[in-house]
Each structure stands twice: as structure tokens, then as C-alpha cells.
N, C-alpha and C positions, 0 to 999 in steps of 0.2 A: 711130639717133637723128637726131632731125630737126636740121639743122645751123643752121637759125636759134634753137636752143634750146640748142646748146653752147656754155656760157660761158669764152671764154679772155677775162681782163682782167688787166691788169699794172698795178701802180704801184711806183714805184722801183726800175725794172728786174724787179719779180716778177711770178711771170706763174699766176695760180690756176687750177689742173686740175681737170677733170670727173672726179672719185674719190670714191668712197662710205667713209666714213669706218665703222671699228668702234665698236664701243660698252665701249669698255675704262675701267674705273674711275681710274684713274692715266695717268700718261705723257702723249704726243703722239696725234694721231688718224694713224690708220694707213688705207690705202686696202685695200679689199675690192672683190671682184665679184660681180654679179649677173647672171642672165639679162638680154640683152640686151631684152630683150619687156616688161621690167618696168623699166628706163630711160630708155623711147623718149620723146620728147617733155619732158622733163627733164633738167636737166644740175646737177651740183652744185659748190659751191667746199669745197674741203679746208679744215677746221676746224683751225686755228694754235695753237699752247699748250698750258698743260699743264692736264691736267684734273687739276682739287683736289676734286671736290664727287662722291658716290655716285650723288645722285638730284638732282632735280627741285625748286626751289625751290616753297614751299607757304606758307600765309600763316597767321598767328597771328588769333586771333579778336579785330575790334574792337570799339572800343562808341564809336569816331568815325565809322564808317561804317556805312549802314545797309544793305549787304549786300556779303559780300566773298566770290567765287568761295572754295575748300579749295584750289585749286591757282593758283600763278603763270604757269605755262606751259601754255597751248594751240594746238590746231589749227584755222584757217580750212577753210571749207566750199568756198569758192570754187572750186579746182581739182578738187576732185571732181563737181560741178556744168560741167563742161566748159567753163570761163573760156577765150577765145581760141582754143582747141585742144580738139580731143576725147582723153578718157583711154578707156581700154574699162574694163570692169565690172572686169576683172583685176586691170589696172594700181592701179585706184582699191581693191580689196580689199585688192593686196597694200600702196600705202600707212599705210591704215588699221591692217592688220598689225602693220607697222613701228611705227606709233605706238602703240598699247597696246603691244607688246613694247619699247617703249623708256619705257615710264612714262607714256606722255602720257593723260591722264581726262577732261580738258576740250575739248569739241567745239564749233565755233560753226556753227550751218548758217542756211538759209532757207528759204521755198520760192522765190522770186528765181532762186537760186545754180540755172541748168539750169532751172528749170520746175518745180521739185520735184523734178529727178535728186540733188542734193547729199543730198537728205532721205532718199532712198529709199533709199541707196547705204549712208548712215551707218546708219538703220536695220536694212537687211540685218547689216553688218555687226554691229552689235549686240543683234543677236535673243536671241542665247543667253548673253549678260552680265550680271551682276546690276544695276539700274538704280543700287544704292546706293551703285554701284564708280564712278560715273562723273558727270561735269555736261553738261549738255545747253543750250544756248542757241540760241533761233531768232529769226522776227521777223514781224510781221504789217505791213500795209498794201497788199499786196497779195494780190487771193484768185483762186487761178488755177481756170479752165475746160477744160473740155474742150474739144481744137482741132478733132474729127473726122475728126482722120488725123495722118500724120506733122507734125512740127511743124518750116517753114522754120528755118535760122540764124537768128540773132538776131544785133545788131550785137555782142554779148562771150561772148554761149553758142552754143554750136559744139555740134550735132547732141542738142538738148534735148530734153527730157521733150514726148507730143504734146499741150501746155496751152498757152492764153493767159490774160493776165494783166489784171485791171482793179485800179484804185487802190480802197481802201474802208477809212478810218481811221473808221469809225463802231463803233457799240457791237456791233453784231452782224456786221457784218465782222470785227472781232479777235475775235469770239469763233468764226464761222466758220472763220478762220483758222486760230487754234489747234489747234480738232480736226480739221482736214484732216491737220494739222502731226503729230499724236500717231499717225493713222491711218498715216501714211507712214512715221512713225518707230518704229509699235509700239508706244508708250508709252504707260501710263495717265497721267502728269505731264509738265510739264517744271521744267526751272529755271530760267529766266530767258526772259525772251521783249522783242524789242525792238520797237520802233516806227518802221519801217526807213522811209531815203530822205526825210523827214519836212523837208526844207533844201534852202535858195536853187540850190544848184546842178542840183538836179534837175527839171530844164527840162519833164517829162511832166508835171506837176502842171497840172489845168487851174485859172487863176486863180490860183495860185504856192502857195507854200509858207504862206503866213499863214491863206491862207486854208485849205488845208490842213489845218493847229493847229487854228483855230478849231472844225474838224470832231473832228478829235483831240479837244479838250479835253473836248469833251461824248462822247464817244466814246469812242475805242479807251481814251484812259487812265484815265477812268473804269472802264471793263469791265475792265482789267486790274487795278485796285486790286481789283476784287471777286473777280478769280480767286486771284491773293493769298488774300484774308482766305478761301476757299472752298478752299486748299489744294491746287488745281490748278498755280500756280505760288507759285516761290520769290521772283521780283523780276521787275522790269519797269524797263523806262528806253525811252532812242531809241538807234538805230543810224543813225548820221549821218555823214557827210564836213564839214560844217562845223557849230560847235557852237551854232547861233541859236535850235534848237526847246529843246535840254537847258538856256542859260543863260534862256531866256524861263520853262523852268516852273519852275525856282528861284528865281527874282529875280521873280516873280507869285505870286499866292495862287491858282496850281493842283494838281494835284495832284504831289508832288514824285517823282522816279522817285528810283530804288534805286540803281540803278546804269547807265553810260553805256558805247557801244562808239560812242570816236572814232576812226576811219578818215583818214588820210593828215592827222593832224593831229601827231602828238609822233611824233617821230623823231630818230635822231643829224643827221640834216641838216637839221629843221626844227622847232625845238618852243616858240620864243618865247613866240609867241603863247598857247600853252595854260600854258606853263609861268605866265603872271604876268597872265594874265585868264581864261582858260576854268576852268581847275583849281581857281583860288582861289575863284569865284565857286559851284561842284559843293560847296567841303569845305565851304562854310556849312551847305548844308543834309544834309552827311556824304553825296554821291554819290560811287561810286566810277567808275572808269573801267578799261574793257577798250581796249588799244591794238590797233585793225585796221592792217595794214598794217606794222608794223613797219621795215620795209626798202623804205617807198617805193614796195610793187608790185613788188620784187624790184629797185629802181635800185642801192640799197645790198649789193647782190649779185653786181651787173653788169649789170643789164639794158639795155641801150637806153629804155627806158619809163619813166616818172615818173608814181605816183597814179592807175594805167591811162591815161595820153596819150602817145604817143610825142612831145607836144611838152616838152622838158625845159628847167626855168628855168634861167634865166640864173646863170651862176657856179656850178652845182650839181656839171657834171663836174668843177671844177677845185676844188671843194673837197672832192668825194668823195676824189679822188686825192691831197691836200694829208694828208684821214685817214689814207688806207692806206697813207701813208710813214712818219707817225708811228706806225701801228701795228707794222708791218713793222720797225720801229726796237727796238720793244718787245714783239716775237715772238710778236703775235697778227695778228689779222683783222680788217679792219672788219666783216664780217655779224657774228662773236662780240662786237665791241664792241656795232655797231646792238641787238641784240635783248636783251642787257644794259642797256644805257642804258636803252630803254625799257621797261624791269622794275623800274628801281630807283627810282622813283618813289613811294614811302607809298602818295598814295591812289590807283597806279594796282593793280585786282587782278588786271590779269594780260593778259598779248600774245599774240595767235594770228595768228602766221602759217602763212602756208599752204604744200602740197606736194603737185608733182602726183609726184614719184617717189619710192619710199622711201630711198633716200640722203636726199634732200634734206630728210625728215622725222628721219633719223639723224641727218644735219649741226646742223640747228637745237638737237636734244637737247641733243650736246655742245658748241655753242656754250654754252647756261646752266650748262654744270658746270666750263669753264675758267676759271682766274685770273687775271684782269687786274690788271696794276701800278696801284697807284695813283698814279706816275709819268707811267702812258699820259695818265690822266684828267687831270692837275695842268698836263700839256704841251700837252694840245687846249684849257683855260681860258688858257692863258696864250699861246697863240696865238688866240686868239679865236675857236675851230672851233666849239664850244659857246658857252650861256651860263654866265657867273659863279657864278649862283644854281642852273644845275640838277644833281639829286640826281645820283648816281653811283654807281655799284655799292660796298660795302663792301670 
């Protein structure tokens, strides 16, 4: 295992081991092992508490929302798509593994994620699955090419598919898009499809992000309302790090998406902001929301890194560790409380983070099946770790 990727972090004296947790209906998470070859470059935190719940949290049907994932819990793409670090085809099968053998149906990929490796990788894996068993979500705005040979690193995918990439939110780009997207994935449909990178921060946009939209508007989202009504896909929204393109097309007479996937936006460390402007301004016109990132890019897990930057805000170590005293008080985890909080939200339908090792797709399982005190929750409001107003696990 690569040692920049073993996590030892302590708060209040504890110090959280690299142990791959079982999958036991009851009790505490216990540590298991696996082939070394299938943990390299992943490291996991032992999952605290007790687990009360059989399965997987899943969502009731609504008629406030106008498209809400069947499951609450899912998988990010991103690690399998070679994020920072290269997985081999193995390692990425055997996560995958893990995750259907632990319940998990909901898939988030790109073509982005690697080049199209994340696509490939998920589709392999799921060749021989029923398509009915499972949700699929990808994204268009960018349509990749052929590079004419192996394809250099890239500044966050590490030994990628050999394609390059051009930006095209027009009508016939997300519709090229798409079917590259089915091809790679094998699928005649998908279910969701996003309108990726589409915000301010994404500095490649030539002429910025509005203008961008404006392209969009006549474009991809248009084409997507039509693959909708054409039964090629189930919903459509944006996949965004800040939420400017998703509250402009609800708060505009355009076309309103379905549902939303905010990245590095609601968090136990950070969710103000969506919590009492982004969120409320989505449930008018009944959008739901998929949370990326959960855990900060893995900060809330331990990592040195915040949002993919190794530069980390101010006051953010000192209140991670402020959490995981309190929780440690109340004999669970911060990553189990993180990935709870951001589940317990109405209209959010549901959190996918990601795993480049299958521990650490085990860990996350039994993170949503332990019982958190409602003590824990009542003691981070009243210290003011959280907000007042935000929802909390039942």
C-alpha cells in the first residue's frame, strides 16, 4: 500500500486504523482481510457503532419531487476513472464487486472520470446485470476524441483512456454524448444524465460559464428534455461544484431540470449555504439533489485534501477534530456521521461517494446501517458544529 494513502488520524487521543470492516447485520464492524493487491493505493477508517439497519436506505415515492433516484446510497465514478492515482482493471473490478455484493445499485460515472476509463470499467462490470436491477447516471459537456496513441496524465487522471476532450453543451453534443456514453456502458438507456462542469469555477470554459448556459440553454437542455420525453433517459439536471447554472434554470423560464448532483457543496463541514439558499430555491420547482463528495474529497475521512485542493480552509482541521471528539464521546465516527448527515436531507435523493478499495466501499455501506444517538446530533447544534435548521438523521 502506498504510504501516502494510509490513513492514521486521531482525535481525542483515537487514532483510526486501516481495517476493512465485515458486513455483519448487528453488532460493531469488525476488521477482515484481503489480498494485499486489492488494497494498494486505498486505505480505510474502521466504521464505530452499532449497526441497527439490514440494508441500505431507499426512498418512498414523491409527488414533491420531480425525479427521485429508488436508492439513497450510491457509488462515485471518480476512483475508478483513475482520480490522482492509477487503480488497475482488478482492483477497480474487485471494488465494483464489493459494491453490488454489499447492496449498492446506484452508479454515478462520466466520460470526464479517466477519459471514458470510469465508463468502460462500470460497463464491463455490468454487462451480465439486469439493467432493471440497477440506476445509472452520467454527464455530457464534454465529447472526447481520439488521441492517436497513449494518452499523457492529465493534471487529476493518472494513466487515462487514449482520448481528448473538447467542451460542446450544444444540442448535438449531448446528444453525441450520450450515445458514446451507452456505447461504453453497453446500455440501450440510461437514467439520469447530467450537464457536467457547467459553473464559475471551471476556469476551461472559453468566455466563462454564462456564456456557456446560454449555449446550454438552446442546447444540451433542450436535447435532454427531448431524450426524456423519447424514453432514452429518465431525468436530466447539472453536475456542478457551485450551484449558479441549477438556481439560474429554476429561478428563469427555462427548461427546469429534474434533478441536481451538488459536489463539494452540503457536507457535515459545510452546508450553510445550500442548506437556506440553494436547496430552497431546487424544492420550488420540486428538484431534487444528488450530494457529490460527501466527505469533502475524503477530508472528513482524513485526508490532507479539501474539494480536490490540497489547500484546506481555515478552521476546517480544527473543527473536523472538535467533531470527532464529540463523536468518539458518543461511540461512533465522523465519516458514519458525514455520510448520514448528508442523506438525511428530504430533498436530497441520495450521496455517492466514491472508493478506489473495496473496504472502503464496505466501510461506507456500514457507515448508513449504524445508529447514531440523537444526543450526538443535539450536542454538535448546541455547540454550533452544524446549523440549527439542518435535517439529521431520524
Amino acid at each position: 500500500m502506498d504510504r501516502r494513502d494510509f490513513l492514521t488520524f486521531s482525535a481525542a487521543g483515537a487514532v483510526a486504523a486501516a481495517l476493512l470492516p465485515t458486513m455483519s447485520v448487528a453488532g460493531t464492524a469488525t476488521a477482515a482481510s484481503v489480498p494485499a493487491s486489492l488494497t494498494e493505493r486505498g486505505s480505510v477508517m474502521r466504521t464505530e457503532g452499532k449497526i441497527v439497519r439490514a440494508n441500505l436506505p431507499v426512498n418512498s415515492p414523491s409527488h414533491k419531487m420531480r425525479y427521485m433516484t429508488p436508492h439513497r446510497f450510491g457509488m462515485g465514478g471518480t476512483q475508478i476513472g483513475n482520480i490522482f492515482e492509477p487503480i488497475s482493471d482488478q482492483q477497480a473490478a474487485a471494488v465494483l464487486e464489493a459494491a453490488w455484493g454489499a447492496g449498492v445499485r446506484l452508479y454515478d460515472t462520466s466520460p470526464f472520470y479517466g477519459f471514458g476509463l470510469s465508463e468502460y470499467r462500470l460497463g464491463r462490470f455490468l454487462h451480465n446485470r439486469n439493467p432493471a436491477e440497477y440506476v445509472i447516471s452520467t454527464k455530457v459537456g464534454r465529447v472526447l476524441t481520439a488521441a492517436g496513441g497513449k494518452r499523457a496524465d492529465h493534471a487529476i487522471w493518472k494513466s487515462p483512456a487514449p482520448f481528448n476532450y473538447r467542451y460542446d453543451y450544444t444540442a448535438a453534443g449531448a446528444r453525441r454524448s450520450v450515445e458514446d456514453s451507452l456505447q461504453r456502458l453497453g446500455l440501450p438507456r440510461l437514467d439520469i444524465v447530467f450537464i457536467h462542469d457547467l459553473s464559475p469555477d471551471n476556469t476551461e470554459l472559453e468566455g466563462g460559464w454564462e456564456a456557456a448556459y446560454r449555449i446550454a440553454r438552446e442546447g444540451a437542455m433542450v436535447e435532454l428534455e427531448k431524450m426524456r420525453d423519447e424514453g432514452l433517459i429518465k431525468a436530466w439536471g447539472f453536475g456542478i461544484n457551485t450551484p449558479n447554472a441549477a438556481v439560474r434554470a429554476v429561478t428563469n423560464d427555462d427548461p427546469t431540470p429534474d434533478i441536481v448532483l451538488l459536489a463539494c457543496q452540503y457536507s457535515l463541514l459545510d452546508h450553510a449555504d445550500a442548506l437556506r439558499n440553494t436547496f430552497p430555491a431546487l424544492q420550488k420547482n420540486g428538484t431534487s439533489v444528488v450530494v457529490g463528495t460527501p466527505l469533502n474529497d475524503g477530508f472528513l475521512g482524513g485526508r490532507s485534501r479539501f474539494n480536490f485542493s490540497p489547500d484546506i480552509p481555515a478552521g476546517a482541521v480544527e473543527k473536523r477534530a472538535r467533531i470527532m471528539a464529540v463523536a468518539s464521546q458518543h461511540g461512533i465516527d465522523i465519516h458514519t456521521a458525514a455520510l448520514q448527515f448528508a442523506a438525511a436531507h428530504p430533498q436530497v435523493s441520495a450521496i455517492v461517494p466514491g472508493a478506489r478499495a473495496p473496504g472502503q466501499i464496505l466501510s461506507n455501506v456500514q457507515a448508513m446501517k449504524v445508529g447514531i444517538p440523537a444526543a450526538f446530533w443535539s450536542e454538535l447544534k448546541s455547540q454550533k458544529l452544524i446549523d440549527a435548521q439542518a435535517p439529521v438523521p431520524a
